[in-house]
Each structure stands twice: as structure tokens, then as C-alpha cells.
C-alpha positions as a printed NumPy array, in Angstrom:
array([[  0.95 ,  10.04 ,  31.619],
       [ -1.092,   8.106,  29.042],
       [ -0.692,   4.799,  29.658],
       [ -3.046,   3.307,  26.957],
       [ -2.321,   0.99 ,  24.019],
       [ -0.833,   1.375,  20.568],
       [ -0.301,  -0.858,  17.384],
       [  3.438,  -0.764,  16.54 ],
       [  4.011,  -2.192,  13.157],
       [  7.502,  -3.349,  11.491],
       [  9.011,  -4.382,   8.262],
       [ 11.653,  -6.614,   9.393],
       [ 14.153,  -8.642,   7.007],
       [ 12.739, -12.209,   6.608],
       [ 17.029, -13.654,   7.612],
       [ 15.675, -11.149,  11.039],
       [ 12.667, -12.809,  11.447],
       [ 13.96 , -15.773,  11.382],
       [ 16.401, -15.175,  14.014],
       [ 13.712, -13.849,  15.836],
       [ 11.444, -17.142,  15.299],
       [ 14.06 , -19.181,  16.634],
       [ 15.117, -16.888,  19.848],
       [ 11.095, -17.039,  20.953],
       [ 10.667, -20.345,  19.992],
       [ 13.309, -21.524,  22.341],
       [ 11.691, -19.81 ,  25.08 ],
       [  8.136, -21.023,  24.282],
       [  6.793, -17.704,  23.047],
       [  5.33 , -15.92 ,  20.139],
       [  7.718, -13.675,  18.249],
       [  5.572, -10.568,  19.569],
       [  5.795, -11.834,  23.106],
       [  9.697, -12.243,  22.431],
       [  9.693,  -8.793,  21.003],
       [  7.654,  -7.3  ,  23.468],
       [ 10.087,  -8.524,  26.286],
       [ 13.283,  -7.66 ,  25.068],
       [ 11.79 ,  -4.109,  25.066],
       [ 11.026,  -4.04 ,  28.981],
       [ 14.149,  -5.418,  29.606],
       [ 15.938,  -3.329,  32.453],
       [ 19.011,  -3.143,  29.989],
       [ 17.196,  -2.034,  27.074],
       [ 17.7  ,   1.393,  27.287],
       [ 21.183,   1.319,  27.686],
       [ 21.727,  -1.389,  25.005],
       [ 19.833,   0.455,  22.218],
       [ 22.279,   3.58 ,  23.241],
       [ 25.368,   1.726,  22.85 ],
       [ 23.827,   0.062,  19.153],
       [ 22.7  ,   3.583,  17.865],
       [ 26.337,   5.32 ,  19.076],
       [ 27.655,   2.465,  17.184],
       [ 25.594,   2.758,  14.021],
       [ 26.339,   6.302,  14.092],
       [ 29.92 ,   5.636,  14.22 ],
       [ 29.969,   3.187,  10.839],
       [ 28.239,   5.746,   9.151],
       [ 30.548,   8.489,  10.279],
       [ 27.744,  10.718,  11.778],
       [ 29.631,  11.436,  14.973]])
């Protein structure tokens, strides 16, 4: 298994980025390091599941 590093680069919505700003701010980090965290999360997995099955749902693709 490669367990290296990679650059992962987003275009986020600046309302998003604000949101995102706040959320890390209250915890004392940088966006990234809020970012980066949410995505180790135990939970994450199943959370991004449910919110693409949802997605998929408003758009009718299921």
C-alpha cells in the first residue's frame, strides 16, 4: 500500500469557506487542519455515504 503524500486541491464556494473558517477557527486550527480532520474521522465514511445517497436522491439518479 502506498502510503506517501499527495496535494489535493479544491474550488470551494467563498459562503463554504467561510463556514469552514469559522468551524476551525473555533477549534484553534487552520482550515486545512480542520479539513484534514473531518476526513479521518471514524464516521466519515459512513457520513459521506448517507450525503451522496442523498444527493443522488434530489437529483433523481436512484
Amino acid at each position: 500500500m502506498f502510503m506517501g503524500t499527495s496535494v489535493l486541491s479544491l474550488r470551494i464556494d467563498g459562503e463554504l469557506l467561510d463556514r469552514l473558517r469559522d468551524h476551525a477557527a473555533k477549534r484553534g486550527m487552520s482550515v486545512q487542519d480542520y479539513v484534514i480532520r473531518t476526513l479521518i474521522r471514524d464516521d466519515f465514511d459512513e457520513r459521506f455515504q448517507t450525503a451522496v445517497e442523498e444527493t443522488e436522491k434530489f437529483y433523481g439518479l436512484t
